[in-house]
N, C-alpha and C positions, 0 to 999 in steps of 0.2 A: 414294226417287226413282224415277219411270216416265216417263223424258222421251219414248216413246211415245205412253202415255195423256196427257202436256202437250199435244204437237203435234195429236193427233188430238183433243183441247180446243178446240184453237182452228179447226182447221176447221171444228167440229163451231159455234164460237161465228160464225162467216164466216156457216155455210149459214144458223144460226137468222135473222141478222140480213136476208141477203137475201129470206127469207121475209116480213119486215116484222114480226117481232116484236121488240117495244122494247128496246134494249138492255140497260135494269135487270134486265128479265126470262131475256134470253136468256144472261148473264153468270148469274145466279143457279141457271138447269137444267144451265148445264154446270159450272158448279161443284159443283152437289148430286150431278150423277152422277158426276163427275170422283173427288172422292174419296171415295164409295161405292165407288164400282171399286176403288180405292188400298187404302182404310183399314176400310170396311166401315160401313153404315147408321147406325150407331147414331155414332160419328165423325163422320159426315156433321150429323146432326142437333143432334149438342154444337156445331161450328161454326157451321150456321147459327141455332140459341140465341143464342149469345156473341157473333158477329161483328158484326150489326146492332146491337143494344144497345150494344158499346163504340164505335161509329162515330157513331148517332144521340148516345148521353149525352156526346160531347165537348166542351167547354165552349168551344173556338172555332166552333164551328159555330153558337152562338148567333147569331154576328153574321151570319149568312145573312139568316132571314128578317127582321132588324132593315133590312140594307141593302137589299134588296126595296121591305121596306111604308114606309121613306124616299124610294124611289123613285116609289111609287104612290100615297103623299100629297103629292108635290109634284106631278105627273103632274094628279091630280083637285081639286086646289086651283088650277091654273088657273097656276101658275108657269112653266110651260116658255111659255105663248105669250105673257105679256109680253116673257120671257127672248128668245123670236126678236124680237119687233119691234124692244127695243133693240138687240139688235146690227145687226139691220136697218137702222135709223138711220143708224149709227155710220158702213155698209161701204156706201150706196147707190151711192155717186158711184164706187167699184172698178169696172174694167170685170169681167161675174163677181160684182157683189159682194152679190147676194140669193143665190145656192147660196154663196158664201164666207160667208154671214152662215149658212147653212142647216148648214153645218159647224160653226160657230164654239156656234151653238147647240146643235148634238150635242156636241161635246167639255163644255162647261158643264152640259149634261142628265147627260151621262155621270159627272160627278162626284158626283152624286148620287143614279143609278141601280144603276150593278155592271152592267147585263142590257144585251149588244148589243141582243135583240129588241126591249126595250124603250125602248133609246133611239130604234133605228129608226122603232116605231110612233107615238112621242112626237113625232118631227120630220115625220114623214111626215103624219101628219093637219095638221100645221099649216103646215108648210114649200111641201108637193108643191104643193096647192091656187094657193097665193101665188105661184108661179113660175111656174105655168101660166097664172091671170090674168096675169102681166105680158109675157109671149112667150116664156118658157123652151119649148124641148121638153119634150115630158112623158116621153119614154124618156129626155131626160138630167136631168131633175128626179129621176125618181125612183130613177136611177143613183146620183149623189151623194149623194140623203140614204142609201138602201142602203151605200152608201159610209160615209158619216158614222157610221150605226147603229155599225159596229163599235167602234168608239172605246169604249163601253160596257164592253171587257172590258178594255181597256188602261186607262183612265185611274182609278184608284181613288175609291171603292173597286172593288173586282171581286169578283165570286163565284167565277168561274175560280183568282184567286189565292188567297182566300182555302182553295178544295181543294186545289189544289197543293201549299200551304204546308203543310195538316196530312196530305197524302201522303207528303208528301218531308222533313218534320219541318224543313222552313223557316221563317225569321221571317215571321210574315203582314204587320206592322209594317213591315219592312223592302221586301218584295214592294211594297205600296203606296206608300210609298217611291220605291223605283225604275221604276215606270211612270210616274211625270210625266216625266220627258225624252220619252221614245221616245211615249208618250204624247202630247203636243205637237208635235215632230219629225211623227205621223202624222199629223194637223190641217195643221200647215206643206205638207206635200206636199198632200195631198189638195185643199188651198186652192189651190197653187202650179199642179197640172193644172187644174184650174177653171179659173183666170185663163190659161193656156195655150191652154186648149180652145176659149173666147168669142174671143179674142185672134184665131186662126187660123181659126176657125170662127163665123164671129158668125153667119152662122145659127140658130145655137143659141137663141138668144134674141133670134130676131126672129120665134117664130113664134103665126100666128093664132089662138090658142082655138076650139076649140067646145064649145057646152055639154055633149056628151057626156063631154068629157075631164074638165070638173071634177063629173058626176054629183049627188049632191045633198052634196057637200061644204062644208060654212058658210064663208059670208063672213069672216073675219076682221076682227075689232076693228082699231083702229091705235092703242088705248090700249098708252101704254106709253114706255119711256125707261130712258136711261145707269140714273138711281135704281134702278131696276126688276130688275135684278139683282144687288143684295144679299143676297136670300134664299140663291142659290145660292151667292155668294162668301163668306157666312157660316157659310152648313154646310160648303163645304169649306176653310175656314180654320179651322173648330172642328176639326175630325175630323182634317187633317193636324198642325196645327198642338201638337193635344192628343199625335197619336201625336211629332214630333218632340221636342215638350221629355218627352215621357215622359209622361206625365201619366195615360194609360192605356191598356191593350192594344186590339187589334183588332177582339174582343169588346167592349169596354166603350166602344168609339168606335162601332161598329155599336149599342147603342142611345143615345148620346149623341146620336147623330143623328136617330133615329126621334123622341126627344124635342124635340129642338129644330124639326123640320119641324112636327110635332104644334103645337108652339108657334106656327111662322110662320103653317100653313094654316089654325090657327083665326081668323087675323084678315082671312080673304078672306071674301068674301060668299057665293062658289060653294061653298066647303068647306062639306058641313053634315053632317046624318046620312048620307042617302043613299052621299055620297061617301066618308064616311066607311065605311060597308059595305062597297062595292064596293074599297076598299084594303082592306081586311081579306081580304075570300074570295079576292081574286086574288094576295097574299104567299100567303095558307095553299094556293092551285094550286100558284104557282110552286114552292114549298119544297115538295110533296109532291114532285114529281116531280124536284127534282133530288135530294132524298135517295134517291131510289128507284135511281137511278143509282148515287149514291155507295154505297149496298147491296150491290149490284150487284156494284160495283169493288171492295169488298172483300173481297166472297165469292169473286170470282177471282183476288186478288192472296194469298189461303192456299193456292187449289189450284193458282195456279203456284210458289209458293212449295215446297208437297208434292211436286210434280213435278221441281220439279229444272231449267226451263225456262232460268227467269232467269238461272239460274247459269252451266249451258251454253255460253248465247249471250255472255256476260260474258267465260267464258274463251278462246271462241274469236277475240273483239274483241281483248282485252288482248295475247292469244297471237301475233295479227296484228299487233301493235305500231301500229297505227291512231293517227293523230295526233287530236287531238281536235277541229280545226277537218275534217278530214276529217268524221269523225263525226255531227259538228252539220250539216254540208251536207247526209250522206245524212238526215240525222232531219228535214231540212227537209224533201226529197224525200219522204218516207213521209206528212207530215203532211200536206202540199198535194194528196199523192190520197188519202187517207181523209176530208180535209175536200171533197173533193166529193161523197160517199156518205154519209158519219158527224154526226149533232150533236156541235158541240165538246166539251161535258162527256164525252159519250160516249167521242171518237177519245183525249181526255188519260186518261183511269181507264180505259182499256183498251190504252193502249198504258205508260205508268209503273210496272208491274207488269216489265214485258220491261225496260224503258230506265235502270230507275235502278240496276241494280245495276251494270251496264256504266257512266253517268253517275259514280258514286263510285267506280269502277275507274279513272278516266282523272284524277278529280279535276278535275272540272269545277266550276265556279263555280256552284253552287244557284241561286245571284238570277239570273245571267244568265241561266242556262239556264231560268226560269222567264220570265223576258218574252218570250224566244224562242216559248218554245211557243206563249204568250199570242199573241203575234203569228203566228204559226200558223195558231191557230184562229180570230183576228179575221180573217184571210184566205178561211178554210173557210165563214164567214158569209153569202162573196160569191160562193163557185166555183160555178159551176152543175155537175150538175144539180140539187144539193142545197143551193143555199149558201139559208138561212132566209131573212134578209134579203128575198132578191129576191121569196121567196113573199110575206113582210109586208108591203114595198109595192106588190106585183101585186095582192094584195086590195083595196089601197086605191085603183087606179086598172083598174077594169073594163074600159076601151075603150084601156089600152097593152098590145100583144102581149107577154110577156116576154121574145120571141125580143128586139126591139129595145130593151128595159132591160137582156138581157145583154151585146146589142154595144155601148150607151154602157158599159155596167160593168166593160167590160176594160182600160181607161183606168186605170181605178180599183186594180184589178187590178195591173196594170205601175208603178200610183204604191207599190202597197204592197212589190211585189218591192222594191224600191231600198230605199225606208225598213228592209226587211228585211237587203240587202247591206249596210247602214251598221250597224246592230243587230251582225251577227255580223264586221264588220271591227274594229270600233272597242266592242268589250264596254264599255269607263267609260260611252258613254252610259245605259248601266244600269247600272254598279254606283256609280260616283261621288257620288249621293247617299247611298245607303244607308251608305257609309262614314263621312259625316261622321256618324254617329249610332252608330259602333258604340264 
């Protein structure tokens, strides 16, 4: 133990980071130097040998880029913008009810994404555009779907959960599981300020386009209907449905999935080769770079482990007799400013290392406290100055200032605070599924 050389670890992983080098990176030099100092070079390089290889060869990890390149073949098969116009249909006559339809489609995309960013950029090319023709503001169009984006990590599957789970030696099964309440609950609200917002402010969507707002964004088809969303209620009635009666693990539902979109996308017209590529090289991006991270996280979670860190702060929490809803409020507070600065993957495998040996000291509830965090960092998505989101739809909309996509997005913001006050008052909304299965 050198809880010294731990602390001065993590300064040391503070300063890399605000240099602007990437967090997989910067977790991995303070680790290699951390216990070189400790244990000496030749130790240094047994672990980083060992640690990547038993982290990459885990066999729940497969389901990562499974549920990725499910997300990126339904994405480039042209699914997700039937999926808005139906629900579009459905919600016209709501006051609100093209951004309520705009949400409603993100929660559905996200079921078969995992990736906030991705849901984000899925709804926002098709969603923003169509709001803006019809009188939305375009800083509150692009607020709510940045809004909506998040739902990607709550609503399973999730990538988020599925690291978690092999972090914290939780059921991944059960994780996915317990994100459809809280999950839905966060749609509910988000939908619920919508109709609040138009309600009070109709302004909102009484206003004039210009062609700069919608830049050379395509017209939208209006092909499409209730039918029309099947694809997505079939893969996520396979993949929940298989994990409930048991039928197979998390892994084995991550390519159950891939397979069956595979199936669905080959009967569109758009699907072809091309798209076919482009789903390929963008799973094999995205997965390089979140393993690169999980790398990362594990190379740090041996040299605070060598250090003696976790343990420290474990005993001076317990020794505090700290109640556990104490706890989870300040862990809420730590999360809500590192997710202003931090990528979500990043702020959880950098802060789990510290949290969970305190976490199993107190006996906390694993599932809960895993949607908690989830909901955390779908929160961190949106905080400026770093929340991703807001840069994914700032891209897509050139002539809205983001100063004014972040003041519509504190609305959004204050809807998720609450949905979070309900999360840690009333824990059964996350664990009460996952029980009926255990």
């Amino acid at each position: 133990m050198n809880l010294t050389l731990g602390f001065l670890g993590l300064f040391a992983l503070v300063f890399f980071m605000m240099l602007r080098l990437p967090i997989g990176i910067s977790m991995g030099l303070v680790s290699f130097g951390g216990i070189s100092l400790m244990m000496g070079s030749k130790t240094a390089f047994g672990v980083f040998t060992s640690g990547p290889f038993e982290f990459v060869a885990s066999w729940s990890l497969s389901s990562i880029p499974m549920f990725i390149f499910m997300g990126y073949v339904c994405y480039h098969a042209g699914i997700t913008d039937s999926l808005f116009v139906a629900v579009k249909r459905g919600l016209h006559r709501l006051s609100g009810g093209l951004g309520i339809a705009a949400i409603g489609g993100a929660a559905a995309f996200a079921s078969v994404s995992g990736s906030s960013l991705a849901t984000a950029a899925a709804m926002g090319r098709i969603a923003v555009p169509d709001m803006v023709r019809n009188g939305y503001n375009p800083a509150f169009a692009g607020a709510l779907v940045a809004a909506g984006g998040t739902l990607g990590t709550m609503i399973p599957p999730s990538i988020i959960m599925i690291i978690y789970g092999i972090f914290t030696e939780t059921s991944i099964s059960q994780l996915f599981i317990a994100g459809i309440i809280p999950g839905l609950l966060s749609a509910a609200v988000f939908c619920l300020t919508i109709w609040l917002r138009v309600r009070f402010s109709p302004d909102l969507v009484r206003y004039k386009p210009q062609p700069a707002d919608l830049g050379d964004a395509p017209t939208m088809t209006e092909e499409g209907s209730l039918r029309d969303v099947w694809p997505i209620a079939l893969l996520f009635f396979s993949i929940m449905g298989g994990l409930f009666a048991g039928l197979f693990s998390a892994a084995e539902a991550g390519a159950a999935g891939a397979f069956i979109s595979l199936l669905i996308a080959s009967t569109r017209k758009r699907f072809g080769r091309e798209s076919f590529r482009r789903a390929v090289v963008e799973t094999l991006e995205t997965t390089a770079s979140t393993f690169l991270i999980g790398i990362g996280a594990i190379l740090f979670t041996r040299f605070m482990a060598l250090s003696g860190v976790p343990e420290y702060l474990s005993s001076l929490i317990v020794g505090a007799t700290v109640d556990p809803v104490v706890f989870v409020i300040g862990v809420s507070v730590i999360y809500l400013i590192l997710g202003c600065f931090i990528d979500p993957i990043g702020i959880m495998l950098l802060t789990l290392p510290l949290l969970l040996p305190i976490m199993k000291s107190l006996d906390i509830d694993m599932i809960w406290m895993g949607i908690l965090i989830v909901k955390y960092l779908e929160l961190g998505m949106i905080t400026p100055p770093v929340g991703l989101n807001l840069f994914v739809i700032k891209s897509m909309m050139p002539n809205t200032r983001l100063e004014a996509i972040i003041r519509q997005v504190t609305w959004f913001i204050a809807a998720d605070l609450c949905t979070m006050s309900l999360l840690i008052a009333f824990p059964i909304l996350s664990t009460w599924l996952p029980s009926l299965i255990q």
